[in-house]
C-alpha positions as CSV (number, residue, x, y, z in Angstrom):
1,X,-139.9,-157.0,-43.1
2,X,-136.3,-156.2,-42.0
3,X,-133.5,-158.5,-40.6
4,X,-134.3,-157.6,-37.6
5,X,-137.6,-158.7,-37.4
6,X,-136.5,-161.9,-38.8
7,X,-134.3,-162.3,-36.3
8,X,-137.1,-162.1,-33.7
9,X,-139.4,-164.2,-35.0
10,X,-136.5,-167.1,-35.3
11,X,-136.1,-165.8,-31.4
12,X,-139.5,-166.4,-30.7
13,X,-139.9,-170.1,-32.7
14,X,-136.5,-171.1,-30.7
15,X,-138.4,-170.0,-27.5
16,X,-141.5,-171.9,-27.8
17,X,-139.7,-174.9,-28.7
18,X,-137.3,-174.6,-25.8
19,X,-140.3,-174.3,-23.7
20,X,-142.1,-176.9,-25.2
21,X,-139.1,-179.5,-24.6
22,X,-138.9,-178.2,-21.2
23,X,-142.6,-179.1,-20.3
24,X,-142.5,-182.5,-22.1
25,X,-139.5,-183.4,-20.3
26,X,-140.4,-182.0,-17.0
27,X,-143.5,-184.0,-17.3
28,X,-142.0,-187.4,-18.6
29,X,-138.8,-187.3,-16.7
30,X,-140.6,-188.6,-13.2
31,X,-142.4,-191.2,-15.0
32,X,-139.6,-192.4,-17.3
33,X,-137.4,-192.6,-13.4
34,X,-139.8,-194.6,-11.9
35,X,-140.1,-197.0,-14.9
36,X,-136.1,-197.4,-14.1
37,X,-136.3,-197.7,-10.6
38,X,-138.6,-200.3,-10.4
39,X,-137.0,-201.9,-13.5
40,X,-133.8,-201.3,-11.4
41,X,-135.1,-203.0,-8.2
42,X,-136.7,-206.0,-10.5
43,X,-133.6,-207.0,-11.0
44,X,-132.0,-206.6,-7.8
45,X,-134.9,-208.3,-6.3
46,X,-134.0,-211.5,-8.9
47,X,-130.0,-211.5,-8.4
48,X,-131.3,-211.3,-4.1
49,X,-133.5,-214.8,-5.1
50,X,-130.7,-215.9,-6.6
51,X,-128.8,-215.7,-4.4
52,X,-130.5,-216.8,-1.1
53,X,-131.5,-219.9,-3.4
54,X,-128.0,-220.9,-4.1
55,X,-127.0,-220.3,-0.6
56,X,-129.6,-222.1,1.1
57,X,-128.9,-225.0,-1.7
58,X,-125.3,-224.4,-1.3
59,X,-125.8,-224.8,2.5
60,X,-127.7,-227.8,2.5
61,X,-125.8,-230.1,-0.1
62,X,-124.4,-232.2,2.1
63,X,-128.2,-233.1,2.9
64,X,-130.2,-233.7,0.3
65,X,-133.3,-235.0,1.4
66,X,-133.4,-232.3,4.1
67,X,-136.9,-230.1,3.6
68,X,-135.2,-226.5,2.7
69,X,-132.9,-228.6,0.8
70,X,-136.1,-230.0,-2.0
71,X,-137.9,-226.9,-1.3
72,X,-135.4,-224.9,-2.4
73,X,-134.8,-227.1,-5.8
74,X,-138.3,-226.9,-6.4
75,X,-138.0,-223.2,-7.1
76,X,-134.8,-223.1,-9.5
77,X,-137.1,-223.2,-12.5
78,X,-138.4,-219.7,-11.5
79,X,-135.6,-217.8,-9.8
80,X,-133.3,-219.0,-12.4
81,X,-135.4,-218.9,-15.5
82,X,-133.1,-216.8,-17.7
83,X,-130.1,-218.9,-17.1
84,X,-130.1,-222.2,-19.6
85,X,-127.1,-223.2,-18.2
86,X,-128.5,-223.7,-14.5
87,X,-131.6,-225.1,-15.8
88,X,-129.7,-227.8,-18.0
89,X,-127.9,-229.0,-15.1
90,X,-130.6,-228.8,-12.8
91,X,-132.9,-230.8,-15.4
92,X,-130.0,-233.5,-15.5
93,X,-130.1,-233.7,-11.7
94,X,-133.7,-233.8,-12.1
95,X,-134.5,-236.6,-14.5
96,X,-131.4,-238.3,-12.5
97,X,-133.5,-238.5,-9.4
98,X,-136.1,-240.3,-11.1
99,X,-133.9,-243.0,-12.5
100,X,-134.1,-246.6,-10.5
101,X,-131.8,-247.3,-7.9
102,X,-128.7,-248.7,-8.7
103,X,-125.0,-248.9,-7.0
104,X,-123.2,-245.9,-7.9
105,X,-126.4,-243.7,-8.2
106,X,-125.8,-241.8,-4.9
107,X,-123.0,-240.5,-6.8
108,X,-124.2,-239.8,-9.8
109,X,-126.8,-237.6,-8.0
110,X,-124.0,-235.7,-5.8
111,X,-121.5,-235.2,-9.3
112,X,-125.0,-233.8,-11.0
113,X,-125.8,-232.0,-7.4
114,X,-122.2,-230.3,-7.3
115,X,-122.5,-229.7,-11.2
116,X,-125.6,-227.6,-10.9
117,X,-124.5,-225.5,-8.1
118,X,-121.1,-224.9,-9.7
119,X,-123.4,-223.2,-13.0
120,X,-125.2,-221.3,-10.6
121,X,-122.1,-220.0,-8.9
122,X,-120.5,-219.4,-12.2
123,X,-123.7,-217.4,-13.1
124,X,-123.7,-215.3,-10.0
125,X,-120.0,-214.4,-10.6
126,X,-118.7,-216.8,-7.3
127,X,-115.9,-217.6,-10.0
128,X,-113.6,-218.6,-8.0
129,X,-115.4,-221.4,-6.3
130,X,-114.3,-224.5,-7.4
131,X,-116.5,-228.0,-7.8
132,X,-114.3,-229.4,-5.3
133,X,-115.0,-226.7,-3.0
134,X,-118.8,-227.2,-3.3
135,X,-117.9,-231.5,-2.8
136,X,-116.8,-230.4,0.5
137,X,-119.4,-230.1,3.5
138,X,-119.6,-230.2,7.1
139,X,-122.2,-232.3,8.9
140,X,-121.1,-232.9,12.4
141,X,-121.4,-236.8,13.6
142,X,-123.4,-235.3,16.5
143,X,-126.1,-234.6,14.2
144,X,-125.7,-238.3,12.6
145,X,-125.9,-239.4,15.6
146,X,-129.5,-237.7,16.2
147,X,-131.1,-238.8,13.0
148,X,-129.8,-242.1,13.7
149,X,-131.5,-242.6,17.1
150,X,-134.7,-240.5,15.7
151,X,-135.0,-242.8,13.1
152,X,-134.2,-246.2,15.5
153,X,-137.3,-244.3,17.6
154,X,-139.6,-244.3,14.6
155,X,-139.3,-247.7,13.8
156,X,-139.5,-249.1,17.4
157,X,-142.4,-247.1,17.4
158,X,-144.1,-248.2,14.5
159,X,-143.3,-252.3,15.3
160,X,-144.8,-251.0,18.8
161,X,-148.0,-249.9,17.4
162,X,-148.1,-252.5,14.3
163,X,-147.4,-255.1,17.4
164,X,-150.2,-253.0,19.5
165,X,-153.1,-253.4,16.4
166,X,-152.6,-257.0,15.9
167,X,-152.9,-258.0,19.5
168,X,-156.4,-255.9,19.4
169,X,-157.3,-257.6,16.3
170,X,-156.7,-261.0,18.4
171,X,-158.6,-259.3,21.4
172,X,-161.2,-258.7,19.0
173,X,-161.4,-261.9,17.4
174,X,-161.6,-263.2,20.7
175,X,-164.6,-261.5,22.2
176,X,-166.4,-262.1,19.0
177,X,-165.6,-266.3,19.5
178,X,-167.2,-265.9,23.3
């Protein structure tokens, strides 16, 4: 055997295994770029929850009881699972809404409210945003106004109907005398 036929079978070996890494990564390339697009959108679909959760908190923190308000704090355990910092402070204004009502407790749940959405601002990069910033909101006395007359309308309401049963339990009372 000469140099030369040395030479092409080393041509030949370098061949096949160019060929052969062509084919495996021809056939593994698609599927290794859809595992990181989907990973890819994964997390774009998280930092998206996170952020329409913080904004819709965010939005309502100046009414705490509101429905979207609680609805939205009922998910933080899930869209923010991978931050400990946002679930330490939510868990602080957690067990602090369970404690019994005292004087300043209204405040201590709006320091603990404004204290949880400053760590999930801080964790979504909103850096600049300041605690006193998130203190601040705008609920218009109109809309005070409204809740204060809805609620004066429940409770004439419900002395209306709780006046309306006992005078048909008297009715009734009645009739069954006669």
């Amino acid at each position: 055997m000469t140099t030369k036929d040395y030479f092409e079978i080393a041509y030949w070996i370098v061949s096949v295994l160019i060929l052969s890494a062509t084919v495996f990564y021809i056939y593994y390339a698609p599927i290794k770029a859809v595992k990181v697009g989907r990973q890819l959108n994964d997390e774009q679909n998280k930092d998206t929850s996170k952020r329409q959760l913080f904004l819709t908190l965010f939005a309502y923190r100046g009414s705490p009881v509101h429905y979207e308000f609680v609805n939205s704090l009922n998910k933080i355990d899930i869209v923010f699972q991978d931050e400990k910092p946002v679930l330490d402070a939510w868990h602080k204004y957690y067990d602090a809404l369970h404690q019994e009502e005292t004087p300043l407790i209204h405040q201590t749940w709006e320091l603990l409210r404004v204290e949880m959405l400053s760590q999930m601002a801080i964790s979504l990069g909103y850096k600049e945003l300041k605690q006193v910033d998130i203190m601040k909101n705008y609920y218009p006395i109109g809309h005070k106004n409204v809740e204060q007359e809805d609620f004066d309308f429940r409770q004439s309401a419900k002395r209306y109907f709780d006046i309306g049963h006992h005078l048909y339990s008297i009715l009734i009372q009645k009739q069954n005398e006669s």
